[in-house]
C-alpha positions as CSV (number, residue, x, y, z in Angstrom):
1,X,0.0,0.0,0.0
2,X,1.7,3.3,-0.9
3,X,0.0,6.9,-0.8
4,X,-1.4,8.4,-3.6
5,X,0.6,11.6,-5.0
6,X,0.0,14.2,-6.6
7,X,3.1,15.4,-7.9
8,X,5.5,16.1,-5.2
9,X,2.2,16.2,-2.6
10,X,0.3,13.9,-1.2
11,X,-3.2,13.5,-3.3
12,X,-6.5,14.8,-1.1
13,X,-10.2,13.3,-1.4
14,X,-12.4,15.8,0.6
15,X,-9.5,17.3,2.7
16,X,-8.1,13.9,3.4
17,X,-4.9,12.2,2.5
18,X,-5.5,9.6,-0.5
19,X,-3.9,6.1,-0.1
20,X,-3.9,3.4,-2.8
21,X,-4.5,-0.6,-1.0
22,X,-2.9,-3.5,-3.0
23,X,-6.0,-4.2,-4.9
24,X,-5.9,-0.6,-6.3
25,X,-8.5,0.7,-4.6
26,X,-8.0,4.3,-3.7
27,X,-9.3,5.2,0.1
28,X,-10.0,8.6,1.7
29,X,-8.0,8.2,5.2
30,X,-10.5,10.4,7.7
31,X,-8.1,10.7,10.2
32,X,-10.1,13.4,12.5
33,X,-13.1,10.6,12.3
34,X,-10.4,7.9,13.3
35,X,-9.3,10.2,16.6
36,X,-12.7,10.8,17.8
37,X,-13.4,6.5,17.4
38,X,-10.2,6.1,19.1
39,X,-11.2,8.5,22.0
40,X,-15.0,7.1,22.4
41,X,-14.2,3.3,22.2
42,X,-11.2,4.2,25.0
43,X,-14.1,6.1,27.3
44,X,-16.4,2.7,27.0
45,X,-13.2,0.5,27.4
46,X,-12.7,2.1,30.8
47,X,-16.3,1.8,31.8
48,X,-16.5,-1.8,30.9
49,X,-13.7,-2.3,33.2
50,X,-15.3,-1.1,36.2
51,X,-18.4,-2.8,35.2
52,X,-16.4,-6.1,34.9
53,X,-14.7,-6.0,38.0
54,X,-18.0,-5.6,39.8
55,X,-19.9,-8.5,38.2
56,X,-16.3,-10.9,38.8
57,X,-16.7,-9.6,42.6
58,X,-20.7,-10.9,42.5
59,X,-20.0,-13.9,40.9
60,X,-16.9,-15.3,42.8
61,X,-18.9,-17.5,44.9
62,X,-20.3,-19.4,41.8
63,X,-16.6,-19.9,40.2
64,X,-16.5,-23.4,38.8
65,X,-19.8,-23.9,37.8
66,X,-21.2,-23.5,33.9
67,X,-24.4,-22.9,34.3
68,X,-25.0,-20.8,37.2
69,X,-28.4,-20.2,36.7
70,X,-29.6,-23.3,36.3
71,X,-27.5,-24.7,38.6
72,X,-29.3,-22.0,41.1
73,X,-32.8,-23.2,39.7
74,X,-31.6,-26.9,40.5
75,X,-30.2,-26.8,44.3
76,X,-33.3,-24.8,45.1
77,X,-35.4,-27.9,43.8
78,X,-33.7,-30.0,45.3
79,X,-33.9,-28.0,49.2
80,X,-37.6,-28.4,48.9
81,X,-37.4,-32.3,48.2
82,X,-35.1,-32.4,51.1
83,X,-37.0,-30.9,53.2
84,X,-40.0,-33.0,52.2
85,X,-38.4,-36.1,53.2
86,X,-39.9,-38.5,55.4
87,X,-37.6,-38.1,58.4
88,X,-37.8,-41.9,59.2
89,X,-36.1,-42.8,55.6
90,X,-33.2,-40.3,56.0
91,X,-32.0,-42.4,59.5
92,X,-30.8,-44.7,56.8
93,X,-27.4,-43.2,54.9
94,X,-27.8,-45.5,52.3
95,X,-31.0,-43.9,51.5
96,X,-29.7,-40.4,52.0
97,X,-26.9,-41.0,49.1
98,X,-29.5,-43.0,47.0
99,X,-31.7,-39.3,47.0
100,X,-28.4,-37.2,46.3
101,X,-27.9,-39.2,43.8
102,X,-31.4,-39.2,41.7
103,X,-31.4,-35.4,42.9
104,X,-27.6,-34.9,41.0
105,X,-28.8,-37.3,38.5
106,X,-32.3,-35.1,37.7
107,X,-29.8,-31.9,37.9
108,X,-27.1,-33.2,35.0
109,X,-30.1,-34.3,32.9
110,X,-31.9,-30.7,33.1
111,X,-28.2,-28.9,32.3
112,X,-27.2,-31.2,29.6
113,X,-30.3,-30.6,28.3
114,X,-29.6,-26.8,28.6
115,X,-26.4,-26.8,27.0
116,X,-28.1,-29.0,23.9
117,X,-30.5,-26.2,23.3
118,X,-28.2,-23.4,23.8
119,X,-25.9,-25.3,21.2
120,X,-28.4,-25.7,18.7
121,X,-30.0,-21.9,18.7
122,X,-26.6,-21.0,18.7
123,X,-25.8,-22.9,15.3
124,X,-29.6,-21.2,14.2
125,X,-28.3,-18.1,14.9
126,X,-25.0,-18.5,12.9
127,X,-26.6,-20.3,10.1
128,X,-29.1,-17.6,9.7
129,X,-26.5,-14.3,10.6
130,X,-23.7,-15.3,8.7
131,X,-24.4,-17.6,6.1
132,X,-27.3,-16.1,5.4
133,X,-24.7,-12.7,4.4
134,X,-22.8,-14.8,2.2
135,X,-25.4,-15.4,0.0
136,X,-26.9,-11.8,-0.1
137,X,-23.0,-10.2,-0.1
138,X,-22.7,-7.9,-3.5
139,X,-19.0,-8.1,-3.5
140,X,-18.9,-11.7,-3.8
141,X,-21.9,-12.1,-6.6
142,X,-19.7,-9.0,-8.3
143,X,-16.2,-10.3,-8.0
144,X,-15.4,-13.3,-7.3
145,X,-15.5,-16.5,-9.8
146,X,-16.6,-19.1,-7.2
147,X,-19.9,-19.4,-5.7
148,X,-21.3,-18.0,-2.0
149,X,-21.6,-21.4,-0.8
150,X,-17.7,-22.1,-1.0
151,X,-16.7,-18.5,0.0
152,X,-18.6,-19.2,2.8
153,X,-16.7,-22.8,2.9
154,X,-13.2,-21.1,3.1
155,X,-13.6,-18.0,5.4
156,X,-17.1,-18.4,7.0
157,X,-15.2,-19.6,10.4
158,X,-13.6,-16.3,10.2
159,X,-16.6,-14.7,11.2
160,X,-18.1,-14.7,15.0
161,X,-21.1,-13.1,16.5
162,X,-20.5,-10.9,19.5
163,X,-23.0,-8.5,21.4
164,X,-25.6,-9.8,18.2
165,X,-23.5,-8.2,15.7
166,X,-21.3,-10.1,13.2
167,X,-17.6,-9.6,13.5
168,X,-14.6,-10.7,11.2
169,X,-11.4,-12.0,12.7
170,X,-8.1,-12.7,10.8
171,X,-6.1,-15.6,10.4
172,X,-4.4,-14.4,14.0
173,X,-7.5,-14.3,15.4
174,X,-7.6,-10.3,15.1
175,X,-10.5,-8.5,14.9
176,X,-10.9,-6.7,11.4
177,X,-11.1,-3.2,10.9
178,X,-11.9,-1.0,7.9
179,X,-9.5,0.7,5.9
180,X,-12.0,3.1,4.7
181,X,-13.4,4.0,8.1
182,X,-10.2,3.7,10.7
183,X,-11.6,2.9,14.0
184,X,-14.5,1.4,12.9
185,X,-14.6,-2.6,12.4
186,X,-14.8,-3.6,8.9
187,X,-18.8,-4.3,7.5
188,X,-19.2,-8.0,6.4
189,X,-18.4,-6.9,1.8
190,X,-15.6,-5.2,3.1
191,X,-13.8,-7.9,5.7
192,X,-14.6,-10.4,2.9
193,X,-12.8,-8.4,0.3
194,X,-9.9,-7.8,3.0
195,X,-9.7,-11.8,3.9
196,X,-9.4,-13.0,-0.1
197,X,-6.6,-9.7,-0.4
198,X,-4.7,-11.8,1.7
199,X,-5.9,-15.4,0.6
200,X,-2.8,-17.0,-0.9
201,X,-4.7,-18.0,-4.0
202,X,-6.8,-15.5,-4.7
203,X,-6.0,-15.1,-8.2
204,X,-7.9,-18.4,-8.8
205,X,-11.3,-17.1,-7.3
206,X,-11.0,-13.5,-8.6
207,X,-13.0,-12.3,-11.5
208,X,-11.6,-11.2,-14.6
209,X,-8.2,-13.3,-13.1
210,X,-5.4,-13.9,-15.8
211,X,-3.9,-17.4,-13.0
212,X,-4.7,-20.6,-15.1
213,X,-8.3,-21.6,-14.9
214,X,-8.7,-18.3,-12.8
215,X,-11.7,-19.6,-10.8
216,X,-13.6,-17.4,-13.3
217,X,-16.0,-19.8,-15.9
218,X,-13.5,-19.9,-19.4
219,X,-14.5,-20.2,-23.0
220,X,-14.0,-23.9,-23.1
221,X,-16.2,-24.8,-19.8
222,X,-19.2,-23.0,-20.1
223,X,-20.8,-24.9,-22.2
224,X,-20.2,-28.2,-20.7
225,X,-20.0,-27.9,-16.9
226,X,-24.2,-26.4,-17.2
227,X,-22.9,-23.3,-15.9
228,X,-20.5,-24.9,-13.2
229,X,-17.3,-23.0,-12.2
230,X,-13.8,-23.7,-13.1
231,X,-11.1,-23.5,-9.9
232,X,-7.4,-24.2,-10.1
233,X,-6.3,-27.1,-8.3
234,X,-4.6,-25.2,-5.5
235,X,-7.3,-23.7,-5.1
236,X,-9.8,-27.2,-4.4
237,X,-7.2,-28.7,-2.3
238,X,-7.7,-25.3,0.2
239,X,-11.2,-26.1,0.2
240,X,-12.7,-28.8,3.3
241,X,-14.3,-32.3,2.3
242,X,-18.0,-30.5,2.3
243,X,-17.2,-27.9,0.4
244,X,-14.8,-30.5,-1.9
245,X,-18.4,-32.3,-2.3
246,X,-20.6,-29.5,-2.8
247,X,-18.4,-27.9,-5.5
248,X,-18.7,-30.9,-7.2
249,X,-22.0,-31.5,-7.1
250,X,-22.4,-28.0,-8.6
251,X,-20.7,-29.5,-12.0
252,X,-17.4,-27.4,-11.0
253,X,-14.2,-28.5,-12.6
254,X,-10.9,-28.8,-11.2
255,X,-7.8,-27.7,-13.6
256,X,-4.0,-27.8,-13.1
């Protein structure tokens, strides 16, 4: 990335510095926008701190435990059957550890039974957040060569929801910001486009790409695959056994 001059000066877009990205893109740096993000995300930063370090002081006394809530919900249950108890049958210990034991039995069944929900609206939730952005996303339909099911394939598990927003993260596990908007986190088009900018092969799934097979559909293909794309191998051997299956399912063809 370099900036963009004009002559012995820097270019400006709207009073701000011009810098060209690797792709050729030319960007608008809003630096006095950038300061003020910097200065409002360090004022919540500081409050979420205190914040934090009041819930961790209400919660130390359920440290250990997953499911606090329903672990809460449980033990109270189980008070009130102890306290129903026929006084004669709890003279006998081996009844005693015979009710702890349907009592923790009932209690694993109700969390593990919690934690089964929880797992599948959470997979609802993804499913319908983020794939579901794949297939609507403009810059993928507009340029790349390979379709939103294997994008999604290849960099969907770089994409999280936190606070019920969708969130990009880099191969480090980074959070993505925008290069457009410094400060800001990167909108889902945009953290796509900045993922396959640094996707090793991204030649082969570009549009318009000059690599061998290019991932684009060639003259030679598009008659005979029924409208199936055309990868390089590289390029398929990235890809995971689903998306391996569902490419070719799709009448895609592999080339060298």
């Amino acid at each position: 990335m370099a900036w963009k001059m004009d002559g012995e000066h820097i270019a400006l877009k709207d009073g701000n510095p011009v810098w060209v990205g690797n792709d050729g893109n030319e960007i608008a740096a809003d630096y006095g926008h950038a300061l003020g993000k910097i200065n409002e995300l360090t004022g919540e930063s500081t409050s979420r701190k205190h914040k934090l370090r009041e819930y961790e002081d209400k919660l130390k006394p359920l440290d250990g435990i997953d499911n606090p809530a329903e672990f809460l919900a449980e033990a109270r249950k189980a008070m009130d059957t102890m306290k129903n108890l026929d006084a004669k049958k709890l003279i006998d210990a081996g009844e005693v550890d015979k009710v702890k034991g349907e009592v923790q039995k009932a209690m694993q069944a109700k969390i593990d039974e919690a934690n089964a929900r929880a797992e599948q609206i959470e997979a609802t939730l993804n499913r319908e957040m983020i794939g579901g952005r794949f297939s609507r996303s403009k810059y993928i339909a507009d340029k790349l060569a390979i379709p939103p099911d294997l994008v999604e394939a290849r960099f969907g598990a770089n994409f999280k929801i936190e606070d019920g927003k969708v969130v990009a993260l880099d191969q480090t596990g980074n959070k993505i910001f925008s290069r457009e908007k410094p400060g800001d986190l990167a909108d889902f088009d945009e953290a796509v486009s900045i993922l396959v900018d640094n996707y090793p092969h991204k030649a082969s799934i570009l549009k318009g790409s000059n690599a061998s097979g290019g991932g684009a559909q060639g003259g030679n293909g598009g008659g005979s695959d029924k409208g199936g794309k055309t990868i390089t191998r590289a390029s398929f051997d990235q890809l995971g056994p689903d998306a391996k299956l569902t490419f070719a399912k799709s009448g895609g063809k592999v080339v060298d």
